[in-house]
C-alpha positions, 0 to 999 in steps of 0.5 A, spaced: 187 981 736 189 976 741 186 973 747 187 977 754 189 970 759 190 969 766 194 963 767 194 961 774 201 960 776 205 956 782 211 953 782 208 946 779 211 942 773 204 942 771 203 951 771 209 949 766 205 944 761 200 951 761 204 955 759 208 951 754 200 949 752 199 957 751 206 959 748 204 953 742 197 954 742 196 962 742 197 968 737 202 973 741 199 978 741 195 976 746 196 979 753 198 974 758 197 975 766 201 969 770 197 970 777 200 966 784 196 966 790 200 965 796 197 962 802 197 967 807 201 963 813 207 969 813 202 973 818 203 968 822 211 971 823 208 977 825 204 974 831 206 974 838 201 971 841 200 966 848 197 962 843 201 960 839 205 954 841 211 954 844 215 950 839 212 955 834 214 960 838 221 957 837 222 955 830 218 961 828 224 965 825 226 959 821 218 958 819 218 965 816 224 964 813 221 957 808 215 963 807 220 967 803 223 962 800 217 959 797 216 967 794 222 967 791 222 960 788 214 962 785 218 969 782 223 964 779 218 960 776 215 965 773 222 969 770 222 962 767 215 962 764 216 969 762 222 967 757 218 961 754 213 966 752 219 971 750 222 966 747 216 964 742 214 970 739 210 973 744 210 981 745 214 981 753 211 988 754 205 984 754 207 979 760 206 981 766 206 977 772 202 978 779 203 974 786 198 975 791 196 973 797 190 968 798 184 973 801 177 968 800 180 961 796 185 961 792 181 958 786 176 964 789 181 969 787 183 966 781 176 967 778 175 973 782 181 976 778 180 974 772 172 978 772 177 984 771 177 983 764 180 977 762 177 973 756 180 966 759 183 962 765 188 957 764 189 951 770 194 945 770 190 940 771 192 937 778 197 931 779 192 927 784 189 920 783 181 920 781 180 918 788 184 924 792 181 928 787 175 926 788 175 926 795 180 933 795 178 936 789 182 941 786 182 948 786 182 946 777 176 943 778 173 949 782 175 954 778 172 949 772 165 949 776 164 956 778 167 960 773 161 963 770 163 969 765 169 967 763 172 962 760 177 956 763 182 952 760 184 946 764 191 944 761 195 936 763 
């Protein structure tokens, strides 16, 4: 009986190094979630408000429109991913794929999705220095670090 796993997803070589890991690594007939979270900035393209800045006010179109594009690459990436684990045997019934919208963090939302039943989490390692790592963190660390229930799997 194979694994349910969440896979957090964006656009990042790094995601692709998780999933390849995964497709080589796991029986297919695990279930596989690819999970994006999306900052929450196309609110903004719904704004009128006097406080936002002038300048906005006048590339705010073209703003939104970059918010869209950035969608639609990340869904891109995740047909991509799909096909690999089709393409390795696994069951693509058993592949679904979800982009939602940052509501408390994005590695807060991460761990929160996958408390609704997922046996693992996997995260590409970030592409940072030790030391902007240090100082930034990442959301692969923070993941790492608050998961309690589940259990994470940091791909590099």
């Amino acid at each position: 009986m194979g694994l349910n796993i969440l896979i957090a997803f964006d656009d990042s070589e790094n995601a692709m190094r998780a999933v390849e890991f995964v497709a080589k690594s796991f029986t297919h007939d695990s279930t596989i979630t690819l999970l994006s979270i999306l900052q929450d900035s196309i609110a903004l393209c719904d704004m009128n408000s006097p406080e936002l800045t002038p300048y906005f006010l006048t590339q705010q179109s073209a703003f939104c429109a970059l918010e869209e594009k950035k969608r639609e690459i990340v869904k891109e990436a995740m047909e991509k991913a799909k096909g690999t684990f089709v393409s390795s045997g696994f069951i693509e019934k058993n592949i679904s794929m979800k982009i939602e919208k940052k509501k408390s963090g994005i590695a807060r939302d991460i761990i929160n999705e996958a408390q609704s039943g997922f046996d693992l989490i996997v995260v590409g390692r970030r592409g940072l220095s030790g030391i902007m790592e240090f100082i930034l963190g990442s959301v692969s660390q923070k993941v790492l670090q608050y998961a309690k229930d589940t259990s994470v799997l940091v791909v590099n």
